[in-house]
C-alpha positions as CSV (number, residue, x, y, z in Angstrom):
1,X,166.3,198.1,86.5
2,X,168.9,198.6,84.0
3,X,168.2,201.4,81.5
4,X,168.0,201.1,78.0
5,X,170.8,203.3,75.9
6,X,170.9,202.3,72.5
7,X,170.9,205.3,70.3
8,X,168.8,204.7,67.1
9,X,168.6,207.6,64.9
10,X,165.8,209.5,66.0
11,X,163.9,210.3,62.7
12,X,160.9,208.3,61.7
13,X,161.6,205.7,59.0
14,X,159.1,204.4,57.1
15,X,160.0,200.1,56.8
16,X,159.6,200.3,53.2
17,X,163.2,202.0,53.8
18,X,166.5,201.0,55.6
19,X,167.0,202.7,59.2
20,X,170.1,205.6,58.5
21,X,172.9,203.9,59.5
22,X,172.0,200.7,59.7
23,X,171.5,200.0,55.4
24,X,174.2,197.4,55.4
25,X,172.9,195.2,57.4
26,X,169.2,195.7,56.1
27,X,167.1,194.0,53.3
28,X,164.3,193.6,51.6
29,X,161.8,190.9,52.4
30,X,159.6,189.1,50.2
31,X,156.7,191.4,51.1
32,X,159.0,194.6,50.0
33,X,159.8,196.1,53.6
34,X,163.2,196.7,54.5
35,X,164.2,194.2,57.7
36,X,167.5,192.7,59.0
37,X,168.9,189.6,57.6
38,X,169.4,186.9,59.7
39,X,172.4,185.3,60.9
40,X,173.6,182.3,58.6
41,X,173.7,179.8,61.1
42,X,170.3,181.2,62.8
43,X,169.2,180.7,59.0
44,X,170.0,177.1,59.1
45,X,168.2,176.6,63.1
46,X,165.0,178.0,60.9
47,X,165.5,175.7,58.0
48,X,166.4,172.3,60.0
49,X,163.6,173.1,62.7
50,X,160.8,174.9,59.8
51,X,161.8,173.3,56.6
52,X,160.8,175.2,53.3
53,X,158.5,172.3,51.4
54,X,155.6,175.1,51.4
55,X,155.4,178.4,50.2
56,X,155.0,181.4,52.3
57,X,152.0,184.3,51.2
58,X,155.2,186.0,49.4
59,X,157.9,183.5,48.1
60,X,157.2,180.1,46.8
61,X,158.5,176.8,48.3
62,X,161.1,176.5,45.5
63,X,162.4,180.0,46.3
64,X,162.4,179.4,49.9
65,X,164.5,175.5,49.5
66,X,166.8,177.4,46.7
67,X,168.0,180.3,49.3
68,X,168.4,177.7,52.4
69,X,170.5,175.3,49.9
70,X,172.3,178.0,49.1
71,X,172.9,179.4,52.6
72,X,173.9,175.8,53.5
73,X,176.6,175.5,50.9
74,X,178.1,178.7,51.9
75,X,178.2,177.2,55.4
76,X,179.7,173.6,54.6
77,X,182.3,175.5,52.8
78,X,182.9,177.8,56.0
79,X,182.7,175.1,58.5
80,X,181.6,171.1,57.3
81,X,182.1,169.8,61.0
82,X,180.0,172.5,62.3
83,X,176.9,172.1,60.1
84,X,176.8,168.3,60.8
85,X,176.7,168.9,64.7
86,X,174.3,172.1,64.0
87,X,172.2,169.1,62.3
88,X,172.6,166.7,64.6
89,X,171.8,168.2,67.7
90,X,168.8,169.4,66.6
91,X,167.7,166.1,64.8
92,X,168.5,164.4,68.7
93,X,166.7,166.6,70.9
94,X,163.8,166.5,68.7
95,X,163.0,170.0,68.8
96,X,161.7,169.9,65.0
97,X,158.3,168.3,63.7
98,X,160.0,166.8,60.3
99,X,163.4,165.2,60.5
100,X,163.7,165.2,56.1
101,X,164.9,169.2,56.5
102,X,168.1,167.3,59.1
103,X,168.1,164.2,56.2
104,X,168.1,166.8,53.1
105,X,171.1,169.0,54.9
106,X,173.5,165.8,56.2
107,X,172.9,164.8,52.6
108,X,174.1,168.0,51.3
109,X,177.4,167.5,53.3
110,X,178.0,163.6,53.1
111,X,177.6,165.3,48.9
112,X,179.6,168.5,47.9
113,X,181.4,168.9,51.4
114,X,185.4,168.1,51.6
115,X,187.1,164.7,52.5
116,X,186.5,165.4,56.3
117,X,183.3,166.7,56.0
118,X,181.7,164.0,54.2
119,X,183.0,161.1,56.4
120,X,182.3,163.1,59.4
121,X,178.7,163.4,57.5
122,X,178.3,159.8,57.2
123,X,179.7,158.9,60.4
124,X,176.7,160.8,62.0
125,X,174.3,159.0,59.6
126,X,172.5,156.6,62.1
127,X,172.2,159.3,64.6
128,X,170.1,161.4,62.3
129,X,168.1,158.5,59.7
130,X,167.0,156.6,63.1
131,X,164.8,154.0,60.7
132,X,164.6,153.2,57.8
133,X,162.4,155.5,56.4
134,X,164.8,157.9,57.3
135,X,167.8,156.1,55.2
136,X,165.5,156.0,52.0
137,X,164.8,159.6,52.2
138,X,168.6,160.1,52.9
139,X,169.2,157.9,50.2
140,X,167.4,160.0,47.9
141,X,168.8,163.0,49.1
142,X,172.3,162.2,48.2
143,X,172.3,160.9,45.0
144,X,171.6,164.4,44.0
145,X,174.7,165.9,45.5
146,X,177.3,162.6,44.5
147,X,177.6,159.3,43.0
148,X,177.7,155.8,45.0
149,X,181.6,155.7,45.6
150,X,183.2,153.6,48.1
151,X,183.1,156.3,50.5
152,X,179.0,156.6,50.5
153,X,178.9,152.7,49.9
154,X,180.8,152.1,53.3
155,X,178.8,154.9,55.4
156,X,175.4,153.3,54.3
157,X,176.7,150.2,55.1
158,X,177.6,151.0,58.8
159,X,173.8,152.0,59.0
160,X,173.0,148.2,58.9
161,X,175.8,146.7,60.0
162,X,176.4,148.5,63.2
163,X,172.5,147.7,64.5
164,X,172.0,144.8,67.0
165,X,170.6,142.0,64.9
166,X,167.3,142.1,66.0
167,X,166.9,145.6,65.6
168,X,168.0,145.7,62.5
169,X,165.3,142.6,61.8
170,X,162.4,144.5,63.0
171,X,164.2,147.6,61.0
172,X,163.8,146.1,57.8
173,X,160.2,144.3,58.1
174,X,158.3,148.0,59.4
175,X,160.3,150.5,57.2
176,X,160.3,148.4,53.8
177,X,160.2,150.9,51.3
178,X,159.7,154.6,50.4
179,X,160.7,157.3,48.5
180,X,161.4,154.2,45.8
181,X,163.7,153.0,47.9
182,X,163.8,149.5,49.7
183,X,165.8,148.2,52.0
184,X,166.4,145.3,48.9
185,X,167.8,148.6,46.6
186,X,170.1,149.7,49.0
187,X,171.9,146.2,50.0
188,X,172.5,145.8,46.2
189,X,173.8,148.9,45.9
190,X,176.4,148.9,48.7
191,X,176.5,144.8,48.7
192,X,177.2,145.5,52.6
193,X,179.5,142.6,54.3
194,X,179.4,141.2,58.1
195,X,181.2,138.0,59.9
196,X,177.8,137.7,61.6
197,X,175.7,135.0,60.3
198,X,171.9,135.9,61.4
199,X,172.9,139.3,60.0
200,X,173.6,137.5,56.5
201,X,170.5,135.6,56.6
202,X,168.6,138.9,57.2
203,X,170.7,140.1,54.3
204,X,169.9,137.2,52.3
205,X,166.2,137.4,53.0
206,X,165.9,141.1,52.0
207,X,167.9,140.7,48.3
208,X,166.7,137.3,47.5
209,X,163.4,136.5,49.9
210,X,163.2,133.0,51.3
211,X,165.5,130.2,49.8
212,X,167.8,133.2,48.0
213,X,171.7,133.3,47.7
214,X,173.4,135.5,49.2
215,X,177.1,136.5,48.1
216,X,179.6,137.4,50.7
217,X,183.2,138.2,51.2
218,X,185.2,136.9,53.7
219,X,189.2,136.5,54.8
220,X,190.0,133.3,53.6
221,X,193.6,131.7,54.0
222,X,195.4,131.3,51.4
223,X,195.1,127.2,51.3
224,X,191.1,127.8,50.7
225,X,190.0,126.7,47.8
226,X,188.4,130.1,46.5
227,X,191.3,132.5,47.7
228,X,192.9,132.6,44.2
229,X,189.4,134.5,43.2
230,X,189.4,136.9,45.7
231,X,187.8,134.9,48.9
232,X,184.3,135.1,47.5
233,X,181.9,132.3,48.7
234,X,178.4,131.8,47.9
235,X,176.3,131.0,51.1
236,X,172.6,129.7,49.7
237,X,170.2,130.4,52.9
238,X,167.8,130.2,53.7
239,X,166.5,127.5,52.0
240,X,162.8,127.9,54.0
241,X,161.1,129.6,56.4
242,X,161.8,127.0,59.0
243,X,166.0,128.5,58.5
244,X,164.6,132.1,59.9
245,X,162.8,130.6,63.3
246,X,166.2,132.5,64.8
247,X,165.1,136.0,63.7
248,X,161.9,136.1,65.2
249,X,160.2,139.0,63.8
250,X,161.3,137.8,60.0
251,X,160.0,134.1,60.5
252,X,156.4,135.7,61.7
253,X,156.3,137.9,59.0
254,X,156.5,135.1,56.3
255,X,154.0,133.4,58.5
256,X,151.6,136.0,58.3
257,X,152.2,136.4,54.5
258,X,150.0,132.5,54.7
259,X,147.8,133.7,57.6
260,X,144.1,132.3,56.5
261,X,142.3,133.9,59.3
262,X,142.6,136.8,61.9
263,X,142.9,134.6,64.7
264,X,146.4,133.0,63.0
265,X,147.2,137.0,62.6
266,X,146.6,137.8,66.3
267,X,148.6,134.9,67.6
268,X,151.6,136.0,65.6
269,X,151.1,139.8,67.1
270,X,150.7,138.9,70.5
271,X,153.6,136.1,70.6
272,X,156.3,138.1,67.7
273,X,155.3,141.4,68.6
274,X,154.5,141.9,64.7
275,X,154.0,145.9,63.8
276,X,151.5,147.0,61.7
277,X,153.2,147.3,58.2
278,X,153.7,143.2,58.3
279,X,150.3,142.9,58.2
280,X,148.3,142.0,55.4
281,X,146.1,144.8,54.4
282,X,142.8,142.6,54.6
283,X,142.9,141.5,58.2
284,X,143.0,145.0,59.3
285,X,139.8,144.7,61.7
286,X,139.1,145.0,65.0
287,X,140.8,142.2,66.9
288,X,143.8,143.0,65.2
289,X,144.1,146.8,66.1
290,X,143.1,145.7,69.6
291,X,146.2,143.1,69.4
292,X,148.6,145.7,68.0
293,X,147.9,149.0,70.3
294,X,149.8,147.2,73.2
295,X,153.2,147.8,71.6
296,X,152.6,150.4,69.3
297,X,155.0,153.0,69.4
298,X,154.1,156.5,70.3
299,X,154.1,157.3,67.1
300,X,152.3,155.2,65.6
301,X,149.6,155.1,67.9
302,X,148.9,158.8,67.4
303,X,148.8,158.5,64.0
304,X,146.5,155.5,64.4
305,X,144.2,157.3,66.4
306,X,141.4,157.7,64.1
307,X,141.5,154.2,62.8
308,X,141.8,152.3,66.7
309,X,138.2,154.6,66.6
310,X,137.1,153.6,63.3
311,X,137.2,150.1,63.9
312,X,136.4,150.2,67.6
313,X,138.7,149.9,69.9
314,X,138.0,153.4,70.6
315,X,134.8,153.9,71.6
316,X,132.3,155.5,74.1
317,X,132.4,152.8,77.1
318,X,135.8,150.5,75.9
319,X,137.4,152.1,79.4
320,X,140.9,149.9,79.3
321,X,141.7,150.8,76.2
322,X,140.6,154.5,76.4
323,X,142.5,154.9,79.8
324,X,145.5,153.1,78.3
325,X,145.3,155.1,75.6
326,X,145.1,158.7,77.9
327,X,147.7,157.2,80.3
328,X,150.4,157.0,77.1
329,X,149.9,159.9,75.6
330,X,150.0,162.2,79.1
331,X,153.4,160.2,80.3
332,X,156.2,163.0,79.4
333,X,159.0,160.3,79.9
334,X,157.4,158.7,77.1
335,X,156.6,161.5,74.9
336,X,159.9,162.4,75.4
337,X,161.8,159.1,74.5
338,X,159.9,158.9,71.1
339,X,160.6,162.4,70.3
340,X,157.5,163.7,69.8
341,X,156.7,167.1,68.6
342,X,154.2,169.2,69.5
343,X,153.4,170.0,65.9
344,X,152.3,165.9,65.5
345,X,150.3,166.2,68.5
346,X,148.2,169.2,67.0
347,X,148.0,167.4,63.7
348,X,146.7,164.3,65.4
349,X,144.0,166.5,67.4
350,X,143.1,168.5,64.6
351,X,142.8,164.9,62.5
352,X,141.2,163.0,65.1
353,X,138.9,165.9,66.2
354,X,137.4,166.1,63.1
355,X,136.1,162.9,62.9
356,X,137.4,161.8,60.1
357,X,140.7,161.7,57.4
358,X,142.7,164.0,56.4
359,X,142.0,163.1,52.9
360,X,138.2,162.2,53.5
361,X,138.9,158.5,54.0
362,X,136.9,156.8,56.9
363,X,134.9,158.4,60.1
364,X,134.9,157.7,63.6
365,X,133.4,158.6,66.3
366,X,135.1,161.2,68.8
367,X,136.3,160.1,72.0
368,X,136.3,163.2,74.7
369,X,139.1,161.6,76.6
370,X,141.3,160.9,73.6
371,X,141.0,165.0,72.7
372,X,141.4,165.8,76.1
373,X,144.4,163.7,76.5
374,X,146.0,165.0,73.2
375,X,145.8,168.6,74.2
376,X,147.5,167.5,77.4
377,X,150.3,166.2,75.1
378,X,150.6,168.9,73.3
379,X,151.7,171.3,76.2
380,X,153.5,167.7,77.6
381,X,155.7,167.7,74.4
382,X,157.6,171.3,75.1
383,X,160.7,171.2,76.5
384,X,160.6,172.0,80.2
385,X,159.0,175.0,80.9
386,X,160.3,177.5,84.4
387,X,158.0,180.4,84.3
388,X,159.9,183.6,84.2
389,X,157.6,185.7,86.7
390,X,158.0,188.9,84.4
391,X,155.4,191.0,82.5
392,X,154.6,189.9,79.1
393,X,152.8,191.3,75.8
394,X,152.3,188.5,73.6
395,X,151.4,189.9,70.3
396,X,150.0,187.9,67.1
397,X,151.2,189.2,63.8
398,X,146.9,187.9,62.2
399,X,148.1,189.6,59.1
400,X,146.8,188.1,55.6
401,X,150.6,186.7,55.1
402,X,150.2,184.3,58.1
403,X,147.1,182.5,57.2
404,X,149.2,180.3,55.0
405,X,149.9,177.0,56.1
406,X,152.8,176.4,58.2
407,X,155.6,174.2,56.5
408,X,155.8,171.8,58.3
409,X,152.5,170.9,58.5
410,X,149.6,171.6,56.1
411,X,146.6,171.4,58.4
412,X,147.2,174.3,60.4
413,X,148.5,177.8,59.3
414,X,150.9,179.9,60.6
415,X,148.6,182.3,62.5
416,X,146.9,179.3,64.4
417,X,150.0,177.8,65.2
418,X,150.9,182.0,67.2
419,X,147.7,181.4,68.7
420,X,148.3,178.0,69.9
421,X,151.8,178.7,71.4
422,X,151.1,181.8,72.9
423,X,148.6,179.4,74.9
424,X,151.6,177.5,76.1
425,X,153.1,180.9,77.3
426,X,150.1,181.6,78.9
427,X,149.3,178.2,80.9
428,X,153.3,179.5,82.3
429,X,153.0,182.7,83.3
430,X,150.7,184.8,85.3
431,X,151.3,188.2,84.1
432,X,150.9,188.7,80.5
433,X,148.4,190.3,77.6
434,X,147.5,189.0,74.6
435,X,146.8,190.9,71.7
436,X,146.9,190.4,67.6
437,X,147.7,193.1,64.9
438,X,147.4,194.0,61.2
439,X,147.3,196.4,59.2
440,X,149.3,200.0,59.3
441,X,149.9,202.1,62.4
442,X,150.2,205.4,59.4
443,X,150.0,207.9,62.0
444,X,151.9,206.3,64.6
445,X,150.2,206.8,67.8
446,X,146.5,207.2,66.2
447,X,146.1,204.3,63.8
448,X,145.9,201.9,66.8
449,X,142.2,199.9,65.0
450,X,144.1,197.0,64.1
451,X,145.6,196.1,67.4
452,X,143.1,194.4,69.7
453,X,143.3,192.3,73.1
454,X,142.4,188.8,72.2
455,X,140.6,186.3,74.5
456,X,142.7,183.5,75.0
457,X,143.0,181.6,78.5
458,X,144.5,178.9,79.8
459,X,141.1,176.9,80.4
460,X,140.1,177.2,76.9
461,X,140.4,174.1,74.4
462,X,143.0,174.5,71.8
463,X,139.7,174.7,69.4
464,X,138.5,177.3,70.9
465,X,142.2,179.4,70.8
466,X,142.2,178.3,67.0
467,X,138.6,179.6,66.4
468,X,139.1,182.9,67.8
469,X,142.6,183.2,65.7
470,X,140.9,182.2,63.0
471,X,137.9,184.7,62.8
472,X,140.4,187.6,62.9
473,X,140.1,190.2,59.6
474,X,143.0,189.8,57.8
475,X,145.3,193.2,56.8
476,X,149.1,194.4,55.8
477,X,151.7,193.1,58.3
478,X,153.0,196.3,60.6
479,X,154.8,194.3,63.2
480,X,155.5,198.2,65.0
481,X,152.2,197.9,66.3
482,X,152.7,195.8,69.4
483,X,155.2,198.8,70.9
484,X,153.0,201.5,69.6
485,X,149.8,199.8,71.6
486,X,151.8,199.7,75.1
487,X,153.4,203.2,74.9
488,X,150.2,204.6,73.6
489,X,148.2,202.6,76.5
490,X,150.5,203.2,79.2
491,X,150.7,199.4,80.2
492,X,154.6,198.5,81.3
493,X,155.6,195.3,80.4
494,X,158.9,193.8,81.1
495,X,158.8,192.0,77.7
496,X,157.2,192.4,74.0
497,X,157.1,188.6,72.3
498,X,156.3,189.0,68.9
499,X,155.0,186.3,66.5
500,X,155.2,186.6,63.1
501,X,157.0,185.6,59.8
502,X,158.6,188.9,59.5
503,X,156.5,190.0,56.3
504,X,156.7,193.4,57.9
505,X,155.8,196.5,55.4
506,X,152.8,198.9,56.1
507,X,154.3,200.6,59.1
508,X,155.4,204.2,59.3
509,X,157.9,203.2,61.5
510,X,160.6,200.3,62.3
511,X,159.6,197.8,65.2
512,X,162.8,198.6,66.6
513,X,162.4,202.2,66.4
514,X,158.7,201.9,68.0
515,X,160.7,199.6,71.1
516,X,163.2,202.2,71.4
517,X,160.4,204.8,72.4
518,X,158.8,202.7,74.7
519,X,161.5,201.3,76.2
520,X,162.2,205.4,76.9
521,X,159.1,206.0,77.6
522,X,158.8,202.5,80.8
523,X,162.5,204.0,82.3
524,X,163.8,200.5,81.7
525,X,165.0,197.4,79.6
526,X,161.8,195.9,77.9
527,X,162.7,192.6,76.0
528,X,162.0,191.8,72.7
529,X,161.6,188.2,71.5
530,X,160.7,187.6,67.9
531,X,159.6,184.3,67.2
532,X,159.8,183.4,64.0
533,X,157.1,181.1,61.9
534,X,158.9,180.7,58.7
535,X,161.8,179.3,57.0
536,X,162.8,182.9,55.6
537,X,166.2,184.8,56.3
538,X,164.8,187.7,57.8
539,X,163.7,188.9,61.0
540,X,162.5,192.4,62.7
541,X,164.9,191.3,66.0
542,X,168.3,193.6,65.8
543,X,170.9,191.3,65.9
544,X,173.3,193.9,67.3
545,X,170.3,194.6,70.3
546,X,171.6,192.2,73.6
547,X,167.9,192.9,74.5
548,X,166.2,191.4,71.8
549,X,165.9,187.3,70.7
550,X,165.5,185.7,67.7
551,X,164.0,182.5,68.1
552,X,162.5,180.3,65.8
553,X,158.9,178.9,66.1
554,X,157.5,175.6,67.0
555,X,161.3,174.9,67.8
556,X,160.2,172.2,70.8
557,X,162.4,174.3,73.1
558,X,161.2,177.9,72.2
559,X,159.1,178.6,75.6
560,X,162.0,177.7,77.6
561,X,164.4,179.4,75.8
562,X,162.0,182.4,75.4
563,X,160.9,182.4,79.7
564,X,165.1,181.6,80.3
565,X,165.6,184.9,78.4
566,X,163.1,187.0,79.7
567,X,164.2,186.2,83.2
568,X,167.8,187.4,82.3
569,X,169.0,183.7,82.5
570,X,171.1,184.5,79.5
């Protein structure tokens, strides 16, 4: 194997201080050890993929959105173009559990970046708010960074105007409002205009409900009566429901709005293909779940996993629906169509596992296959994995700063979420260790009590990975620990993959200084992959190392790209 010959200075630093040499491109983290700042661009992977809505054990959420706005300014200023496809890319492939983080930074551009960079911004609009819950929170986004010009006007109005008409009908009856937004805000704010007549009426519906005017503008010639006042003509419609039987979807909405029993509702479900959000609150039973899990997107269904139980659907001995159920939510080409992350899989089985909401609302009764099927999906929803056939320490940074919650999602914290994908790496590979640290290796070689082998397997449940993360003693972050624990053990590994939030401070030495031993000590090139959990710009991977990767965590794609990398793919 190729030998390792990077020349680090050979004294001992403790990582409250800089390496020798290397101050410049060292700083101090929020815990107050001395670390490498990351990349700008890698800075903005972290943000778009992590987010920053939550604090970390050191730095508050409004520190952490603060520095990433920042950092994102500097890099619209650099490079506009670049930040949008950075942003889009990301936002496509679905490799991040929230898409507001892609929606808050296109927002930023389409606001304070130049000419070409905020048409380019609003050009790329529909590819990043994919419904509209998306274009409120967009919406909200950017009238923080500009005002409603012409430009902004005519971008948001592309958003509507470029959608097939009957996806932009079942667009505007499921994603009505949020944020305080609605779809009736927006049209009046960028009075968007078509030649396309059941777009109008949909339109005309939104602004003015059934038996509204609607105002339009159109080329008129110059013998028509209104073209001396600027080819404005008023267009009343539709003057009842009856006018909307065209737009499906719309018509059986206002239908269910005078629904007087269940039965009516179901009919309208099974023949309009009604979602859930156009149905009134009160006939939310049974028959009606049972009516709408057919076509319920992925998405939805997982989130309505709790209430399909709840109300019965779900249940011990209901065998269609549990196996239809199982069947969707283990089909990859599926889970990969609807984008769905692994982080909402885990909050679904850590929701629906429990037996009841989030928020304490409603019980249920578990379904085994429904749990089995999610943890399925939640190794399903990673990007495809090729093992890399190499030797690999995985090592848990269980310090105290990691039992925070992650930020994008507050039911599980960022020391679970290590536990759960090093799980993933080890359902991959065959040759690997598992161990977690904290605390200080003082002494270097002899403070080794806070590095242990853990017991996780690939047969156990993702509870049971979770449960033994969780009952680990919390302790200072020394993120040297992992190297120290092979070299001092003897064990060779071909790779070190380190997760942690980079909080790094009670060593005696640098991580990178502990891999340079080792790797001295093994005769060969030992990778190191540092995969990080938070939003922060720092990291314990040398940038200027070819032999160590800075990845960010619960990225969809971070197995691959870590296995790819450890078997010298790149």
């Amino acid at each position: 194997m190729q030998k390792y010959t990077k020349n680090y200075n050979t004294r001992v630093t403790p990582q409250s201080e800089a390496i020798p040499g290397r101050e410049g491109e060292m700083t101090e983290n929020y815990a107050g050890g001395v670390v490498f700042k990351i990349d700008d661009w890698k800075m903005l992977d972290r943000f778009l993929i992590l987010g920053s809505d939550a604090p970390t054990y050191y730095a508050s959420a409004r520190k952490l959105t603060r520095n990433n706005a920042m950092n994102i300014v500097d890099l619209i200023n650099e490079n506009a173009l670049r930040v949008v496809d950075t942003i889009v890319k990301i936002s496509v492939d679905g490799r991040a559990p929230n898409n507001d983080p892609a929606l808050f930074a296109l927002a930023m551009v389409a606001g304070i970046g130049d000419a070409e960079g905020r048409k380019y911004a609003l050009d790329n609009l529909s590819k990043v708010a994919r419904i509209g819950t998306h274009l409120f929170h967009f919406v909200e986004y950017v009238e923080a960074f500009r005002g409603w010009g012409r430009g902004l006007r005519s971008g948001i109005a592309k958003w509507y105007t470029d959608m097939a008409v009957d996806k932009l009908a079942y667009q505007v009856v499921k994603y009505q409002s949020r944020d305080g937004w609605s779809h009736r805000d927006v049209l009046r704010k960028i009075h968007a205009q078509t030649s396309n007549s059941e777009m109008n009426k949909i339109f005309a519906w939104v602004t003015h409900g059934v038996g509204g005017e609607h105002t339009i503008k159109t080329d008129l010639p110059a013998t028509h009566p209104n073209a001396a006042i600027g080819g404005t003509v008023v267009k009343s419609f539709p003057h009842d429901i009856d006018d909307m039987k065209a737009i499906d979807i719309i018509y059986a909405f206002e239908l269910a709005k005078k629904a007087t029993s269940e039965k009516e509702i179901v009919n309208l479900i099974k023949q309009y293909n009604l979602p859930r959000e156009a149905i009134p609150t009160h006939f939310m039973g049974k028959e009606v779940y049972s009516a709408l899990m057919p076509n319920m997107g992925m998405t939805a269904l997982i989130r309505n996993l709790g209430n399909l139980s709840k109300v019965g659907v779900l249940e011990a001995g209901n065998f269609d629906e549990i196996n239809f159920v199982v069947d969707k939510l283990t089909d990859v080409e599926v889970l990969s169509k609807a984008r769905i992350h692994p982080l909402q899989v885990l909050s679904a089985l850590k929701t629906y596992g429990a037996g009841r909401g989030f928020k304490g609302s409603g019980v249920w009764q578990i379904v085994p296959q429904i749990v089995d099927a999610l943890e399925k999906a939640f190794h399903l929803s990673f990007k495809n994995i090729v093992p890399s056939g190499k030797r690999i320490l995985i090592a848990l940074d269980v310090s105290a700063s990691m039992t925070v919650p992650l930020q994008s999602n507050p039911l599980i914290s960022a020391r679970e979420a290590s536990g759960l994908m090093a799980m993933v790496t080890a359902r991959t590979e065959k040759n690997y260790t598992v161990v977690g640290f904290t605390g200080g290796s003082r002494f270097r070689e002899q403070d080794l009590g806070n590095i242990s082998l853990l017991d996780i397997s690939p047969t156990q449940s993702m509870e049971q990975v979770i449960s033994t993360i969780s009952g680990l003693p919390f302790g200072g972050t020394d993120c040297a620990l992992p190297a120290i624990w092979a070299r001092s053990n003897k064990k060779d590994y071909d790779a070190i993959v380190i997760f942690t939030d980079s909080e790094t401070w009670a060593g005696s030495i640098h991580p990178i200084q502990a891999m340079a031993e080792y790797r001295k000590q093994v005769g060969h090139d030992v990778k190191m992959v540092v995969v990080g959990l938070t939003s922060t710009g720092f990291s314990i991977a040398d940038p200027t190392d070819p032999s160590s990767l800075d990845v960010v965590g619960f990225d969809s794609s971070s197995p691959s790209i870590i296995s790819d990398f450890v078997a010298d793919k790149f």
